[in-house]
N, C-alpha and C positions, 0 to 999 in steps of 0.2 A: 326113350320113344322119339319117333324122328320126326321133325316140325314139318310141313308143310302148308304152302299158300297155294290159296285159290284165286286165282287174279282174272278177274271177271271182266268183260272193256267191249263197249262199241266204239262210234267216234265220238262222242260226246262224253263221256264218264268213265271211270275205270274204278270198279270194286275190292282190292286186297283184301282177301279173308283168311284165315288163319283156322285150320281144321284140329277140330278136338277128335274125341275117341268115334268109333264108327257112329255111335246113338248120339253124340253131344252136338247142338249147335250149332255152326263156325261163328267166330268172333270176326267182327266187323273191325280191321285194321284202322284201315283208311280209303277215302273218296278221293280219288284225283280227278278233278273237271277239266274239260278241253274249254279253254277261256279265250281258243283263238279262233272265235268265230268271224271276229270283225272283217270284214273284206278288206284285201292291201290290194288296191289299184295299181299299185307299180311293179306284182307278181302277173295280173290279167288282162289280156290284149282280146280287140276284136278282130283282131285278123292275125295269119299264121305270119311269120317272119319273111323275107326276100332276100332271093342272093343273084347275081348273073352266074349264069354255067360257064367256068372259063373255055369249052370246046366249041360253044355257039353262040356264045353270048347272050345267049336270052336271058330275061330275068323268070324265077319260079319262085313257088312257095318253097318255104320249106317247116320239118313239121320236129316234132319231138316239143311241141310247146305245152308247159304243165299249167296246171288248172290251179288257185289257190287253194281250192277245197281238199285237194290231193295233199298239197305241201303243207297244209294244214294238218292234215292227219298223219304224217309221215313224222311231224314234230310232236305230234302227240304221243306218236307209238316211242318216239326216242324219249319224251320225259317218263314214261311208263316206265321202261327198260332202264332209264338211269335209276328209279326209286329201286326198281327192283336189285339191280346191280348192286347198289349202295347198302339194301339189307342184306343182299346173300355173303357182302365183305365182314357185314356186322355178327355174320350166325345170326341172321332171325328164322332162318329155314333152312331143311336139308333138302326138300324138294316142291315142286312147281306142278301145280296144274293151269293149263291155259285156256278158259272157253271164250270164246270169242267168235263172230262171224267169220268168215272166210276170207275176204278183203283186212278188216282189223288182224287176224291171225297173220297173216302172210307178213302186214308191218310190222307185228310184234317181232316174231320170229327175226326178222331181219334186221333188225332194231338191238335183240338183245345182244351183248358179248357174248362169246364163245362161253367162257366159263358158267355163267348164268345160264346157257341154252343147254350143257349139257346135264342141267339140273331138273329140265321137263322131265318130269315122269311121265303125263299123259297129254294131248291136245283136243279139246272139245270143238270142233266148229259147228258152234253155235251159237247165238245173239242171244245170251241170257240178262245182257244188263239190267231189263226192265221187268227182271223176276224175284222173285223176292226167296229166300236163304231154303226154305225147303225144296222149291224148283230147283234151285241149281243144284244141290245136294243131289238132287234124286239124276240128274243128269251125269254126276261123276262115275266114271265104271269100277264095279263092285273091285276090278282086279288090283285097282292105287289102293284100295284098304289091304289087300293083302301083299302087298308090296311094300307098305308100310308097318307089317304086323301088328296090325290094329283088327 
């Protein structure tokens, strides 16, 4: 029978769960917390950057400047995808479900290595974190059980 995780994640939390037979439970792996809430002042400016245009000299803003909160959760999605990485080298699963919001999804996904990504069976975008094991179950589609032959 082929293992698969459920890896449930806003930006604050991330749930690993481990799916039994279609009727059984999921086992509650592990919690991973996002513990980088703390603000770093030397990621956040109140104003956008300046440069002079070398054709007119003038000086402008200029933009592409990241938010802590962003790189906050861009490092969260990476330690997600390390744990995950780390068990798919170990065989603790043969496939991957991901539910997550749409923003979290997008990090994860980019986040994960190729090898690990091409182990998504399905992608939920949805913010289940704060549901509790039959919610997210009933949110999996019926067709990862028969893909599983469960």
């Amino acid at each position: 029978m082929k293992k698969m995780w459920i890896v449930v994640a806003d930006e604050r939390r991330a749930m690993l769960y481990l799916s039994g037979a279609l009727r059984e439970p999921f086992a509650l792996l592990q919690t991973i917390e996002n513990d980088g809430d703390a603000p770093d002042r030397e990621l956040e400016t109140d104003r956008p950057g300046r440069t002079f245009s070398s054709s007119t000299g003038q000086r402008h803003g200029v933009g592409g400047e990241r938010s802590t909160r962003r790189t906050r959760q861009e490092g969260f999605a990476r330690r997600i995808a390390e744990e995950i990485d780390r068990a798919r080298k170990a065989g603790q699963f043969d496939r991957l479900v991901l539910m997550c919001g749409a923003r979290m999804l997008g990090l994860l996904r980019e986040a994960l290595p190729a090898p690990s990504r091409e182990l998504v069976l399905v992608e939920v975008p949805k913010d289940m974190a704060k549901h509790d094991e039959p919610a997210i179950r009933a949110h999996v589609p019926q067709e990862t059980w028969r893909e599983l032959g469960r």
